[in-house]
C-alpha positions in Angstrom: 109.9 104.4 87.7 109.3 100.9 88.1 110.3 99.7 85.0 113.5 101.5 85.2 114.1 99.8 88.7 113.4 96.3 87.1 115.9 97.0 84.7 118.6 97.7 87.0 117.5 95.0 89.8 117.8 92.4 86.4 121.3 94.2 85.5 122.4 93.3 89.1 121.1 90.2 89.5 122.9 89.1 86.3 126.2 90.6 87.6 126.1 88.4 91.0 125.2 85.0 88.8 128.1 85.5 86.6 131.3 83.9 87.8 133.7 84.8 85.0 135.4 88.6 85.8 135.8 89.5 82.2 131.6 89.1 82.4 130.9 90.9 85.2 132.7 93.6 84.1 131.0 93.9 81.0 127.7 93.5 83.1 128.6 96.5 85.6 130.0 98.8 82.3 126.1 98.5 81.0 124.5 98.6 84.8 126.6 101.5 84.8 125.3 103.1 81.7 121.6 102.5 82.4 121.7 104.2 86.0 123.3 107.6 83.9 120.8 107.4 81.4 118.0 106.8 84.3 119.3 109.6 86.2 120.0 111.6 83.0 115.7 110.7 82.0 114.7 112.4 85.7 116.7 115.3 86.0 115.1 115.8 82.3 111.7 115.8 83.7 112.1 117.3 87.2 113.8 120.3 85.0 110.9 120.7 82.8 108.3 120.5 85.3 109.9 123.3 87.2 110.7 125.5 84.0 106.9 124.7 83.7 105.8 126.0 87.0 108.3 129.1 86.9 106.2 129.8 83.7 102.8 129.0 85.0 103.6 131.6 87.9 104.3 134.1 85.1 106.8 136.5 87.3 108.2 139.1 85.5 112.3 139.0 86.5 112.2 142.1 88.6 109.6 140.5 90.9 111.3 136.4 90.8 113.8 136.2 93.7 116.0 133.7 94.7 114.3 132.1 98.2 116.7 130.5 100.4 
């Protein structure tokens, strides 16, 4: 998680440096990008770790239940 912060933090920083719009564009177009594939990468293992537990608990389907 920190890594993946440092990355963007750098992305960012880069963007407010630059003067030239052209550059900042193409700055915010890969910021952009990175956050998706960040967020893409945690939903990805917040999934899994719950298809894991779900699994773990073994319930048949007639004894799972939605809990709100």
């Amino acid at each position: 998680m920190a890594w993946r912060q440092a990355e963007l933090r750098a992305l960012a920083n880069l963007q407010a440096i630059i003067r030239r719009e052209t550059e900042k564009a193409q700055l915010r177009r890969a910021l952009l990008v990175m956050l998706y594939a960040h967020a893409e990468g945690f939903c990805k293992i917040a999934f899994l770790t719950y298809v894991n537990a779900v699994n773990r608990a073994a319930l048949t389907c007639t004894i799972a239940s939605e809990a709100w």
